[in-house]
N, C-alpha and C positions, 0 to 999 in steps of 0.2 A: 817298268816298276812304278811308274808315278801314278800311273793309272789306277794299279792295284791298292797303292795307298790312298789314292781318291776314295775309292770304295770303301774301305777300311773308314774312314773319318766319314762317309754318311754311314754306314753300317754303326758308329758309333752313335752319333747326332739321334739315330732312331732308336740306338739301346738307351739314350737320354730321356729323352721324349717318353717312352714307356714306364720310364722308371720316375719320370713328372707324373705321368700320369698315375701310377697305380702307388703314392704315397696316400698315407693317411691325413687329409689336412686337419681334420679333427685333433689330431694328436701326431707332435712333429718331433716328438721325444725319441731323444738317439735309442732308447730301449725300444721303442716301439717301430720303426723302422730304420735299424742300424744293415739291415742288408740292399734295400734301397739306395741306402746313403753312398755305400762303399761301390754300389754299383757304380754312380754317378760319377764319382770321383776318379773311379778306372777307367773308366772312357773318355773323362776330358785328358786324363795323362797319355791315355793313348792317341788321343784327338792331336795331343803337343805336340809327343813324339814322334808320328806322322808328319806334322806339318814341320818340323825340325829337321828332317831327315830328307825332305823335299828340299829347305832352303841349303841343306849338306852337297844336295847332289848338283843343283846349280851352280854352287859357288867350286866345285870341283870339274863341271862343268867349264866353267869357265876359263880355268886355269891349264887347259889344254888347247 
């Protein structure tokens, strides 16, 4: 399973990276790319929650 969430956190890091990439720097106005933004921000929480969920199964790991 940690594997799959490996994947999931670069699969995210590259939905990031595209979403750097294809903002407007011209104009960084939440009206003018508020779907960019929201992208971004879903994939560091997912980026989190991954790496959260990793340190869950160690520490339950451990305890056996």
């Amino acid at each position: 399973m940690r594997k799959y969430r490996l994947v999931v956190i670069i699969f995210a890091i590259i939905l990031i990276v595209i979403g750097l990439i294809d903002l407007d720097y011209n104009d960084l106005s939440w009206t003018n790319c508020k779907g960019t933004y929201f992208g971004i921000i879903a994939m560091l929480f997912t980026i989190t929650a991954m790496i959260v969920s990793n340190w869950d199964d160690k520490r339950n790991a451990n305890k056996n």
